[in-house]
N, C-alpha and C positions, 0 to 999 in steps of 0.2 A: 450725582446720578449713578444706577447703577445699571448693569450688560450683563446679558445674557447670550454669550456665542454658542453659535451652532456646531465647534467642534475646539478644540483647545486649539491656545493661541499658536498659529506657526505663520509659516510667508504669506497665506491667502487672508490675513491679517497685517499686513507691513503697514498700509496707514495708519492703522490703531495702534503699533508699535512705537512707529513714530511719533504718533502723539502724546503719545507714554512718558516716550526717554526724550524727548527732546522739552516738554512739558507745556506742550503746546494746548492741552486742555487747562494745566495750572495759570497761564500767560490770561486765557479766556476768565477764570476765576471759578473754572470747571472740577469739582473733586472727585474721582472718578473709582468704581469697585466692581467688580466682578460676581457674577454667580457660578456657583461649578456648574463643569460642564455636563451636557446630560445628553438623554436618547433624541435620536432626530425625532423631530415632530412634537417633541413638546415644550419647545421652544415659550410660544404663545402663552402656554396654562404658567408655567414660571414666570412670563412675567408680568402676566396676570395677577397672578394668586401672590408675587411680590410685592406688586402696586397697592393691590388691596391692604394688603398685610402692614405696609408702611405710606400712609397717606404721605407724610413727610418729606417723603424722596419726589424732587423734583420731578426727575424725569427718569422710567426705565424703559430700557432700549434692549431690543434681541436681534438677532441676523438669522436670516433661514433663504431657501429659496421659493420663489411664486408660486413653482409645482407643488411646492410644501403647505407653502401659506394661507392661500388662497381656499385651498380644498379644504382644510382644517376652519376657516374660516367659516364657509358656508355651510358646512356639519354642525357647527358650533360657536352662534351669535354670541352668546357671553365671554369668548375673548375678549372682543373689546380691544384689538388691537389694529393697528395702519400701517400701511408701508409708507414710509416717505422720501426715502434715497435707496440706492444701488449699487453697491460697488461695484458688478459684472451687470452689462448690459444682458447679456446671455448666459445661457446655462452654459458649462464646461462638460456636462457629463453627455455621455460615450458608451459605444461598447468598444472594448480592446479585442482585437482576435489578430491568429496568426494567415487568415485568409481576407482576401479580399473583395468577396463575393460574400455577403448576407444575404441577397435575396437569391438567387438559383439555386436550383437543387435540392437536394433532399432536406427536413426540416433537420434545423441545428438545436442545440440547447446552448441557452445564455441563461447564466446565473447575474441573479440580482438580488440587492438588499429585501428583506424583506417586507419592508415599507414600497416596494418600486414594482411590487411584480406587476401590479395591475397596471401603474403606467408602461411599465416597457412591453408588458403584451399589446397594448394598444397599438405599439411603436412597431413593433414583432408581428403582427398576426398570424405571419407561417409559422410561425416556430416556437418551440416549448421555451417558457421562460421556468425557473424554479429559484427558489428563493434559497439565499446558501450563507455564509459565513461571511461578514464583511472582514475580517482580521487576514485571512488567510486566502484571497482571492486572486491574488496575482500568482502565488505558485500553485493555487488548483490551473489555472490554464494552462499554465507552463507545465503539468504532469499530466494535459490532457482529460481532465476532468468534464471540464464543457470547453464548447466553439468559440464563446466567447463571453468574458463578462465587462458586469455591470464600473466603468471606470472615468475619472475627471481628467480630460485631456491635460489638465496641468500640474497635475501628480501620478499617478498609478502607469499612463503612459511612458513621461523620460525613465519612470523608474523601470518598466519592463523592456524599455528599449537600453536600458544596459545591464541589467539583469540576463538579456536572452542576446548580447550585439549576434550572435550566427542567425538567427531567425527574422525576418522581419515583422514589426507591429502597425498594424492596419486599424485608423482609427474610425469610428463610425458614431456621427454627430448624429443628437438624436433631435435638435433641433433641425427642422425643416422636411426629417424623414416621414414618407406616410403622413405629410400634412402637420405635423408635431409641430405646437409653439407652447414650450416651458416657460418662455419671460427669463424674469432676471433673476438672476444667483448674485448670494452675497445681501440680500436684500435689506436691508437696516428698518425695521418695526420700530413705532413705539406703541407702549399703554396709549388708549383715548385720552385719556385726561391730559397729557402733555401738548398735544393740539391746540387746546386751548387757546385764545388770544391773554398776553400776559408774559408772567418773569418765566413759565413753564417753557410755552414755544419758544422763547429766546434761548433759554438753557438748552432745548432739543437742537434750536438752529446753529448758537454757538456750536456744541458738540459736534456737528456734521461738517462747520467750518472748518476745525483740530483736525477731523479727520480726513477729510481732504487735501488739508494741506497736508498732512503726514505723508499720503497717497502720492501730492505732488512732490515732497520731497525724495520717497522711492523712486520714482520715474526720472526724476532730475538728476539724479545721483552717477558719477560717472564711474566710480565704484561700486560696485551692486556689495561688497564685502562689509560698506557701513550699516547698509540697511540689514544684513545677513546680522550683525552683530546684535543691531536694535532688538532685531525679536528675539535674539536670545535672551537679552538682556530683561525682555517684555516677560517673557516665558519665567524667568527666575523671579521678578516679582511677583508674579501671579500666584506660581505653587500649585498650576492647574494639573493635572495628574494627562497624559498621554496618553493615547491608543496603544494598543502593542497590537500591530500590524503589519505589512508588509507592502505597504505602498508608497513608503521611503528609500532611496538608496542612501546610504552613506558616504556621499563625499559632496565636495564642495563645490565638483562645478553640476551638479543636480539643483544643488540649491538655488546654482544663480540661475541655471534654467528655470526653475518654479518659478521664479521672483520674475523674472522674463515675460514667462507666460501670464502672471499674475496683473503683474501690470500692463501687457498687452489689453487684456481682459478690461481695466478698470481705466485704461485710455478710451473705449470703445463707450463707456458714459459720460464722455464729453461733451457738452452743448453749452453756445455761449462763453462763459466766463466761467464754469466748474466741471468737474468731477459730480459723477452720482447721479446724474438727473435722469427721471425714470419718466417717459413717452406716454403718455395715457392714451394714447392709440394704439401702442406697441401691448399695452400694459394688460385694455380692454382684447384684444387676439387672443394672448395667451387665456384671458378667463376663460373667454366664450370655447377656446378648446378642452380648455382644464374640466369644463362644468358643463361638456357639451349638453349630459341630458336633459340643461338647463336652460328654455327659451326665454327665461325670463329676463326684459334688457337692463334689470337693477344690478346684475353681475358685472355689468361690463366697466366699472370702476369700482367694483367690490375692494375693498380694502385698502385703498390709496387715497392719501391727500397730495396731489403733488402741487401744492402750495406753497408749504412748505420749504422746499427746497429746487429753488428754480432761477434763471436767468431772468436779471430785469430784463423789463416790458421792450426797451428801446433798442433789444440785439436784434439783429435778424441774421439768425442761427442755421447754421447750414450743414453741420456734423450729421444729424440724423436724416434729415431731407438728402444727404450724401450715404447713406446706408440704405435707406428701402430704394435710393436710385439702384446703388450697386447688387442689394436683392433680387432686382427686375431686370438688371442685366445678368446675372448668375441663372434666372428663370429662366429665359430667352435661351439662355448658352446650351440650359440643361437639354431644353426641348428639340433644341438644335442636333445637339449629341445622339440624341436617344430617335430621332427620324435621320441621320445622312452618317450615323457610325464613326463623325468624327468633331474635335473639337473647335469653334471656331479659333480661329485664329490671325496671330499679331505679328506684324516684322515692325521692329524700332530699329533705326539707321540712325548713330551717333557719329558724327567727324569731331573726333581732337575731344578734350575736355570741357564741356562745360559749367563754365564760371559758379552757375545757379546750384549743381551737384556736386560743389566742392565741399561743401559741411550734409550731403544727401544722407550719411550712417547719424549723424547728431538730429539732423532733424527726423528721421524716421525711428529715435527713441524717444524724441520728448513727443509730440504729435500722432504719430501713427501707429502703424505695424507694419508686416510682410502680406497681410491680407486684404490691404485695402491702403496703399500706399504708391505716389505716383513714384518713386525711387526704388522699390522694387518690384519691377511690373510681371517681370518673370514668374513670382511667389506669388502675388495678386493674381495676376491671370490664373493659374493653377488654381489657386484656392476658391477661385469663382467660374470652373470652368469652362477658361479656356487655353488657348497653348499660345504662348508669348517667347518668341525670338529676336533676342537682342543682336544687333551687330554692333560691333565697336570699332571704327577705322581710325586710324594714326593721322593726323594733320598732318603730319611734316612730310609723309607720302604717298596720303592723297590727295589725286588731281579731281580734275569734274570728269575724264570719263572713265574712270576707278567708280568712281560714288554715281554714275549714269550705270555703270556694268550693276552693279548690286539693286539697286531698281530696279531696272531691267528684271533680275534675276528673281525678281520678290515679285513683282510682276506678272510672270508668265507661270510662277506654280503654283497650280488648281488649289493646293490647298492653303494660300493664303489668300486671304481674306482682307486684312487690311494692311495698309501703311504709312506709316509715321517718323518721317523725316525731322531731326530733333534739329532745333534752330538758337541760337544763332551760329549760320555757317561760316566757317573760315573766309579770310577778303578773298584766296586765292580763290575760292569756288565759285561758279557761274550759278548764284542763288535762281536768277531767273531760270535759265535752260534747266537745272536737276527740278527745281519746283513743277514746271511745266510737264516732264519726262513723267510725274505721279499718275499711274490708271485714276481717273476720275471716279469708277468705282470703287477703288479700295483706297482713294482718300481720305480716311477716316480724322484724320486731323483737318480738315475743313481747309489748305491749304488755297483751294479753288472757287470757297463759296464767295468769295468778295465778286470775281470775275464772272461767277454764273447767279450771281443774286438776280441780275436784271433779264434774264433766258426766260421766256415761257414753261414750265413745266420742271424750273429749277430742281433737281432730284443731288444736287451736290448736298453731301454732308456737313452740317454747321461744325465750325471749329469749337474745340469742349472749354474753355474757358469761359465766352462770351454765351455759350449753351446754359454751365451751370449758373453765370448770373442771373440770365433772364429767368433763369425755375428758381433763382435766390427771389426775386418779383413776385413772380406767381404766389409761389410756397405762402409768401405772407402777404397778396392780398394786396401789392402794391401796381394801381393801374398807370400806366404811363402817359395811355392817350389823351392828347390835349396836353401834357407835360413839358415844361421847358427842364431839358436832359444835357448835361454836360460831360463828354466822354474824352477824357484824358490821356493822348496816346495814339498812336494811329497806325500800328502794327498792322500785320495780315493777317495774324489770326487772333487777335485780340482788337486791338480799338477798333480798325475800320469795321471788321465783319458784325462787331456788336452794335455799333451806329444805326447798319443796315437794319439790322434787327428790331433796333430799337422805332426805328423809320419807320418800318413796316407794320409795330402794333401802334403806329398812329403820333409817336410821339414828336415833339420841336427839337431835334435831336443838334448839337452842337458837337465839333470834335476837333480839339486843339491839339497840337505837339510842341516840338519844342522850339520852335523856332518862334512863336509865339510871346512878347514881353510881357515880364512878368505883370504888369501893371493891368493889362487887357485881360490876363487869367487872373488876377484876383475881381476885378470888375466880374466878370462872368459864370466865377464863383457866387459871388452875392448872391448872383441874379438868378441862379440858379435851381429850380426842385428835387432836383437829383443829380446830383455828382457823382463819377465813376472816374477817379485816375486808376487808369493802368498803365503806368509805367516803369514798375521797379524800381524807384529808385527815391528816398524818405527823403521828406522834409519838399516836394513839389509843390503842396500845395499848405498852409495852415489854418489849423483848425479856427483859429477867430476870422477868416474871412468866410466862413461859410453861414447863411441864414438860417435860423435859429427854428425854424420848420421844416427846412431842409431834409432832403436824408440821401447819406451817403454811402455808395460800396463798393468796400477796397476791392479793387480788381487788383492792384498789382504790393507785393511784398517783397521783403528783400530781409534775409538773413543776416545778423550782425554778430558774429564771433564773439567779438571783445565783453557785450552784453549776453552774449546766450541767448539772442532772445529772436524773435518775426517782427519785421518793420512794418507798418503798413507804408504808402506814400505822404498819410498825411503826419503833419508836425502838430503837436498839441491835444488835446482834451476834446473828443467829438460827444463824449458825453452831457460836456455840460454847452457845447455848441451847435445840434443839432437836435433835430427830433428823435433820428433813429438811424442806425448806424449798422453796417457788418461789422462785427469783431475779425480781430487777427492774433489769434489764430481762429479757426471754429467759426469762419463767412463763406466765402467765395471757394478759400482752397480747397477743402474737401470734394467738392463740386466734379476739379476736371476730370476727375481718373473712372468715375463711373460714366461722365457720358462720354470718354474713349469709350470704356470696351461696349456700354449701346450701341455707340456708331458700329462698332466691331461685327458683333452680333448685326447687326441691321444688314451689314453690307454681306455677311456671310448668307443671311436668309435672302437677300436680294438674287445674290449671284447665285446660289443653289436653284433657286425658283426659274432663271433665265436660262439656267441649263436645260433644265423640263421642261422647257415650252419647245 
């Protein structure tokens, strides 16, 4: 087969690298070549007019972005090309400037590619966009040429941020500005004729397998210097010729930030069981803005098959239904922001270490990122505006009324909003009295909702666990009522309050712990429609007693060092033992950290509004 990339080979290519030099395409039986590289946007007609040119080649494949894609598409039917995968769920691109206000004030000039003026004046409407030099673009700002230009939060920023360290750089996402949805960057095309049913689409599917794993080997990697090596190594076979530019810095720990931000980027198309998978809901947005002057609703899957490359049928996938969660709480935040002049906000109260957050820095590099991560809620909240205050107290010299003071103290100031007592508490502490001491309205962790489920006009906030299960239900469709429901576990803010929950839309809800022989919880498995262990702790329950209609979701997981890897509870194969399953990773977890900051938001909008009355 052969590729067509959108810019020569460097880190925003590490999965292709990797599948290079480690020859994870030769393993598939995949032989793979290059085309040089060329001007953005014509991407498509190359390889196009390669396709044509050599019927012979199985499959040719190009990368560009949606913003690019798409538009070119609808200008011009005889491409003939599809998007099928994604390495970046979203665009990276930016404007860099040395201020932090773009919108007030007198109109600014941002310089942009010349292909980009018309998008970024869309993005821009106050202000002069002009079209300039992509080679030389980070030192026209830095000599003050324009306000700000056109730049890829995961290049041209670390570069200018050590380039200029006296100045600070202020980044400005252009997705979600002014309404803005570009879609995905990174976007992996093919020719039509590779679609096809046949030895074609296997050769396209293999390929995207290589590359993905390549992608998961970058991510895996506790070295970022192997993978820094790969693409050299990628780059030397190629012979592809370079930019001469200045959107690089020269040293090595730039690179591991690229590689950092790179794969933050191509973590964030997780769903299910891969990398890449591109949302045709997400997918159909971006058209409908890309092509607004276009009512016609054939756009709204214009160029995508994503058939192709997708999570079997039996996942019930919670990565992206975890992303437009955190969208809508990002909205909420905004709107919040922009009517009361401030951010909502978080107080997290930890006593002593916990257990669960001991590998928190491993699992928020294979899994996550800083912006959508329940292990760094500080950088999460920031990046989804709102303001997150960690406390950290010492077990060995805190009492209960140390850890009742700090309550207290989160408590009574207006400007917070919620509170989040992290559990499990030390034995010496009085879990009932500090639980109880939580303001009911900024309970945000659902602490209380077990004890006010049965109140008339219950207004307690659901704990976020048992929250994103039940939208894990919803999302796909799955009714409970009249459902014989088995819920594993009987926490406070996991098993009991999900039971309730479950009670309430109707279902035969059942709920075991552990005190329970094992003999009566395998029975009860059988018997079971839906099983939930949350308990943390693998091997509770196994996969051959479960009924083979069934369908089950990990509520609870547990991290295992020695493997690298996420446990679910249950022991064995739920693939070939149920109907339909959450996966672990990419089920249930993603879930809790968006409906925190909802509840967050909620309670900040609550108690603003009870101030004004």
């Amino acid at each position: 087969m052969t590729i067509q990339l959108d810019y020569y080979m460097s880190l925003q290519f590490a999965g292709i690298a990797n599948a290079m030099v480690s020859d994870l395409y030769t393993a598939r039986g995949i032989s793979v070549s290059f085309l040089p590289t060329c001007p953005v946007g014509l991407e498509q007609r190359r390889v196009r007019d390669f396709q044509d040119a050599n019927p012979s080649v199985a499959c040719v494949v190009g990368t560009a972005e949606q913003n690019v894609f798409v538009p070119n598409l609808w200008r011009d039917s005889s491409l003939r090309t599809t998007g099928v995968a994604s390495m970046f769920r979203r665009s990276p691109l930016c404007v860099a400037s040395f201020s932090d206000d773009l919108e007030g004030g007198d109109e600014k000039t941002i310089s942009a590619h010349e292909d980009t003026v018309h998008l970024m004046q869309r993005v821009f409407p106050k202000h002069r966009v002009v079209g300039s030099a992509r080679g030389s673009k980070c030192g026209d700002l830095v000599d003050g040429l324009y306000d700000g230009i056109q730049a890829y939060s995961v290049t041209e920023v670390p570069t200018l941020r050590r380039n200029v360290a006296q100045r600070e750089v202020f980044v400005h996402p252009l997705e979600g500005r002014n309404g803005a949805k570009l879609g995905y960057s990174q976007l992996i095309f093919a020719a039509d004729e590779c679609l096809e049913e046949g030895d074609r689409r296997a050769v396209l599917q293999s390929f995207l397998e290589a590359t993905f794993e390549g992608w998961a080997q970058a991510i895996r990697e506790k070295d970022p210097r192997v993978t820094l090596q790969a693409v050299k190594e990628a780059q030397g076979m190629l012979a592809l010729d370079e930019e001469n530019n200045d959107h690089w810095h020269p040293s090595v720990d730039f690179e591991e930030e690229m590689l950092r931000l790179c794969n933050n980027e191509v973590k964030e198309s997780f769903e299910g069981d891969r990398y890449g998978v591109i949302n045709p809901a997400r997918w159909s947005e971006a058209n409908r803005w890309l092509l607004q002057e276009n009512n016609d609703a054939s756009i709204d899957q214009l160029g995508l098959d994503s058939s192709v490359w997708k999570p079997p049928s039996e996942l019930l996938c919670g990565n992206e239904l975890s992303r437009c969660l955190l969208e809508e709480a990002s909205t909420s935040a905004s709107s919040f922001s922009k009517k009361f002049g401030r951010k909502p906000s978080l107080c997290v109260i930890t006593v002593g270490e916990l257990k669960r957050y001991k590998h928190s820095d491993r699992r928020l590099q294979l899994y996550s990122n800083p912006a959508n991560s329940w292990f760094s809620k500080t950088q999460t909240g920031s990046a989804n505006g709102f303001d997150v205050k960690e406390v950290q107290l010492d077990e060995n010299t805190t009492t209960t009324d140390i850890l009742l003071s700090e309550i207290y103290k989160a408590s009574v100031e207006e400007d917070c909003d919620g509170i989040q007592l992290m559990w499990p508490l030390p034995k010496h502490i009085d879990a009932q009295k500090v639980y109880n001491a939580i303001d009911k309205q900024k309970d945000v962790d659902g602490i209380h909702f077990v004890g006010q489920s049965l109140i008339e006009n219950n207004k307690a906030y659901p704990p976020v666990t048992p929250s994103g299960i039940m939208a894990l239900l919803k999302h796909n469709n799955i009714d409970v009522r009249g459902k014989r429901v088995l819920v594993i576990g009987r926490s406070l803010i996991v098993g009991s309050p999900l039971a309730h929950m479950l009670q309430k839309e109707g279902a035969a809800t059942s709920l075991l712990h552990s005190e329970v022989p094992q003999s009566v919880l395998k029975s009860m498995v059988g018997e079971s429609d839906i099983i939930i262990p949350c308990v943390g702790e693998p091997g509770v329950i196994k996969a051959e007693w479960v009924d083979k209609n069934a369908i089950v979701i990990n509520g609870g997981t547990t991290f295992l060092p020695e493997s690298d890897a996420l446990q679910s509870d249950v022991e064995g194969d739920l693939g070939v033992n149920c109907s339909r399953y959450s996966p672990v990773p990419g089920g249930v977890g993603p879930l809790s950290l968006p409906h925190l900051l909802l509840n967050t938001a909620q309670a900040a909008w609550n108690q603003a509004s009870s101030k004004l009355k």
